[in-house]
C-alpha positions in Angstrom: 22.4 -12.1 -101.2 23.7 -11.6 -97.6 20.6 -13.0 -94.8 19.4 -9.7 -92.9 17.4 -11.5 -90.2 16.8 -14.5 -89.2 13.8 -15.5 -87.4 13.5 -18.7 -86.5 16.7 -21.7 -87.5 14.8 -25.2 -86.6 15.7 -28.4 -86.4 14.3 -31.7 -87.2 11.7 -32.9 -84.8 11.9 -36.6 -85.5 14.4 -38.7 -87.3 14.0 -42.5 -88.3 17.0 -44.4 -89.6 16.2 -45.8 -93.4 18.7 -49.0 -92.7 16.7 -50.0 -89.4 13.9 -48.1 -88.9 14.9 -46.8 -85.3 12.8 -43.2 -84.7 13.9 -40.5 -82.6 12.6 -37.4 -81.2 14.3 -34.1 -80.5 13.7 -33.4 -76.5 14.0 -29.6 -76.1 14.6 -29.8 -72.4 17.3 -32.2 -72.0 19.2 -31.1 -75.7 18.8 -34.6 -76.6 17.8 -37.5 -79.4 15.4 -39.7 -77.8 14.6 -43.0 -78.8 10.4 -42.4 -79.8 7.4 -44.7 -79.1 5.9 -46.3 -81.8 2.7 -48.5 -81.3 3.1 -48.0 -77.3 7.0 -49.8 -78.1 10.2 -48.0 -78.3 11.2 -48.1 -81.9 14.9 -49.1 -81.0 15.8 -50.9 -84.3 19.2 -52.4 -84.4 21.8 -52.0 -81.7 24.7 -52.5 -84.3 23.8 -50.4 -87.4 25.4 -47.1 -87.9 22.1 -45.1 -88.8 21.8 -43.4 -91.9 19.2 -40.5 -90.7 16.2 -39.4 -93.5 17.3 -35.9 -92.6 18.7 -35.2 -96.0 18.9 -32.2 -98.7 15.8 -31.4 -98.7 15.0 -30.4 -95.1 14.8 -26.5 -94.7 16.6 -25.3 -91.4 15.7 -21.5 -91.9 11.9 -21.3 -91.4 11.8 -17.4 -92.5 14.5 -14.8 -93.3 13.7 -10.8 -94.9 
């Protein structure tokens, strides 16, 4: 089944890392990850892990199609 139109192709908003709990946020107007505040901190979480991201299988990158 070929994909006609495509309306909208998103991306994750937010991201946290499951190993260290470090939370980002998509910023739209420098194309950037940003490190997010959490509590009125910056959820940094640990300078030395290599983040595994809870973006996974389950996240939906094409909002609507026809």
């Amino acid at each position: 089944m070929a994909v006609k139109n495509i309306d909208i192709i998103q991306r994750p908003e937010e991201r946290t890392c499951e190993k260290c709990g470090r939370v980002e946020c998509w910023n739209d107007e420098e194309i950037v990850w940003e490190i997010a505040m959490t509590g009125g901190e910056r959820a940094v979480g640990s300078v030395y892990c290599i983040h595994e991201w809870d973006i996974n299988g389950t996240f939906v990158p094409i909002d609507e199609y026809t």
